[in-house]
N, C-alpha and C positions, 0 to 999 in steps of 0.2 A: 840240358840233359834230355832232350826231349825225344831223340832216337838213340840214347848209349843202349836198349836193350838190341839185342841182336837172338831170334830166334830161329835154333837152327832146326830145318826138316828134312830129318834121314829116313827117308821112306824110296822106296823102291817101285811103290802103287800108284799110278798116274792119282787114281782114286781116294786115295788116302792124304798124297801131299794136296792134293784141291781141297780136301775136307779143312786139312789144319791151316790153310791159305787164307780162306773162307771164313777163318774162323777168328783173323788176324784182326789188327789196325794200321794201317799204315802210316798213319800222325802219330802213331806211338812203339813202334819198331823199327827196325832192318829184320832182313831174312838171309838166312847161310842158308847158300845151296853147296853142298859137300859132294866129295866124290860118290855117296852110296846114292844119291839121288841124281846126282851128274850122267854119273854113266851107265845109267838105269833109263834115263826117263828123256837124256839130252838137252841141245838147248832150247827145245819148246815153252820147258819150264822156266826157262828165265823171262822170254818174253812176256810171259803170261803173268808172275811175276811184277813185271815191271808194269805190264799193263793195267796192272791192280795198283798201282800208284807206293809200290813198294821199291823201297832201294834196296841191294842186293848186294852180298859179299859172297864172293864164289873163293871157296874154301878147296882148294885142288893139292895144298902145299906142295907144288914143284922143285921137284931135287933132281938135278941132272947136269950134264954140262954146260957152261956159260952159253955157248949158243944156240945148244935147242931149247933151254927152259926162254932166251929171246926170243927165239920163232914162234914156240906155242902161246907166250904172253901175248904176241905182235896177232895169233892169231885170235884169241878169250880177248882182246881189247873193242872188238867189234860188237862185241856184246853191251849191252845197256846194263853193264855191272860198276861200283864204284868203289870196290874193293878186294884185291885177291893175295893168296897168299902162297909162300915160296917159303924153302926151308935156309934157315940160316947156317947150315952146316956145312951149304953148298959152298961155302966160300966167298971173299970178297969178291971175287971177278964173276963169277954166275950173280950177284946182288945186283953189282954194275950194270949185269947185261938187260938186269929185268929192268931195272930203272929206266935204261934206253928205251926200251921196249914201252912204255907207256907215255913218254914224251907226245905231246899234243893232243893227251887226251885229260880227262879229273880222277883218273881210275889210280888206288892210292893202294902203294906194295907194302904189307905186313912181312918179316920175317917169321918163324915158328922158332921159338928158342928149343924148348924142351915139352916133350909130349907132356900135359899136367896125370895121363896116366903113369909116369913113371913115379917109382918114388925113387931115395936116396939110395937102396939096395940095389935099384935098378939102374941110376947114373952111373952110380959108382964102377956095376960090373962094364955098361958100356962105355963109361966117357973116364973113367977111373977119378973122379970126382964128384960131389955131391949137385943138388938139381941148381942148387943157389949159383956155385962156383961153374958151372954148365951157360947156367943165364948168362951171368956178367959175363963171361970169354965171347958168349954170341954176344950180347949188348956193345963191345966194343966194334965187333966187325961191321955189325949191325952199321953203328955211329960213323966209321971211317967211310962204307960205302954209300952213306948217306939215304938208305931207304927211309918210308913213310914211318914207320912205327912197329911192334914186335907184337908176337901173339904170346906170352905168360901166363901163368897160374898167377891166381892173387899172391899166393906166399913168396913172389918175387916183384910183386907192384912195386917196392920200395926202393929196388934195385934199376927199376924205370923212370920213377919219379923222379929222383936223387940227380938223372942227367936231365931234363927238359927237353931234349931234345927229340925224343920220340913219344911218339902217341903208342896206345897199349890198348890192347883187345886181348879179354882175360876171359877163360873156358874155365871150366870146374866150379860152376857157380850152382847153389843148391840151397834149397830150404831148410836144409836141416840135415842131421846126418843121415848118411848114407851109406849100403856095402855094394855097390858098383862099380864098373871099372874104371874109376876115376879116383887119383891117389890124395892130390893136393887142392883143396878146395876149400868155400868160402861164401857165407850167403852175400846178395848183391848187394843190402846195405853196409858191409863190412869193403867189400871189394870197394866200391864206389868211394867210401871214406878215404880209402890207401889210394888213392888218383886214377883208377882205372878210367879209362876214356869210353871204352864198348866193355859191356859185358856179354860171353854168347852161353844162349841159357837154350836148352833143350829140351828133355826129359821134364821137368818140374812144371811148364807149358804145354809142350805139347803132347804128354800122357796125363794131363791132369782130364778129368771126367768135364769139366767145364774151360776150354782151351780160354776163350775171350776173360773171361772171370780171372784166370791164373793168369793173365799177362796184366791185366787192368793193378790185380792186387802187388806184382812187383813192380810193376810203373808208381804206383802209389807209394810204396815203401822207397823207391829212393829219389820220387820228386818232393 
């Protein structure tokens, strides 16, 4: 368990993501770099990043057709990243392509089932089903196109675990309750119980007043 935490830094400040960078471990995390810092800040940050002896999950969820979300994968594979992710709504044939797409490299394709900002008011009006019955339908395509693993809310770990077959990287993880925009969630000793593989924790780390302290304290809570 010694890197499942994954801290994510959405910052748009050259300045501010080196603060919270700075303030990291890298024997005891990964770091999501997402699109608000992606395409703000480029891929300087990764290198640098990486250069800090950090592994990295470049978090872009890619939804588009099968062969350009290939081309942009064939192109973020050059990058010193070992993790990215793609939406699973895109279909089995856009999953396929991303798989291609990283052949001869370690770089490992997460699907996105369901944003863990939706709730069940919100599947419902968009998928006309609830977030659970949402997962599984992607957990199948998921399974058939044979990618790396899925990104879920904890309150559908059990729906990941249940196949073995994929690895899970699980958002909406929090100390405690919460009123932000985040619907389905779960502290990381709870998640990590139901078999979460990565947890990616953001807010609770890196707006705590003492960045290193608050990772040290969840690293300790689920080793």
């Amino acid at each position: 368990m010694t890197k499942s935490i994954i801290v994510a830094i959405d910052e748009h400040d050259k300045a501010s993501f080196n603060r919270i960078l700075d303030s990291l471990e890298p024997n005891l995390c990964m770091v999501k770099i997402g699109s608000v810092s992606f395409n703000a800040l480029g891929h300087d940050i990764i290198y640098s990043a990486a250069g800090k002896g950090f592994d990295i999950f470049l978090d872009l969820k890619l939804h588009d057709i099968p062969n350009t979300v290939k081309k942009s994968i064939e192109g973020l594979s050059i990058l010193p990243i070992k993790m990215l992710t793609i939406h699973t709504s895109g279909g089995r044939l856009m999953m396929e392509f991303a798989m291609e797409a990283i052949k001869g490299t370690d770089i490992k394709v997460f699907g996105v089932t369901a944003l863990t900002s939706l709730s069940d008011i919100d599947t419902n009006q968009i998928y006309q089903r609830t977030a659970a019955d949402q997962v599984n339908a992607m957990l199948d395509i998921a399974e058939e196109a044979k990618i790396d693993g899925v990104v879920c809310s904890p309150h559908e770990l059990d729906l990941v675990t249940a196949r073995g077959s994929l690895l899970s990287i699980t958002p909406g993880i929090r100390l405690s309750d919460s009123s932000d925009d985040q619907s389905r969630v779960m502290t990381p000793k709870q998640a990590i119980e139901l078999g979460a593989n990565y947890l990616v924790i953001g807010r609770p780390i890196t707006g705590a007043i003492d960045i290193s302290e608050a990772l040290n304290s969840i690293y300790q809570s689920i080793n």
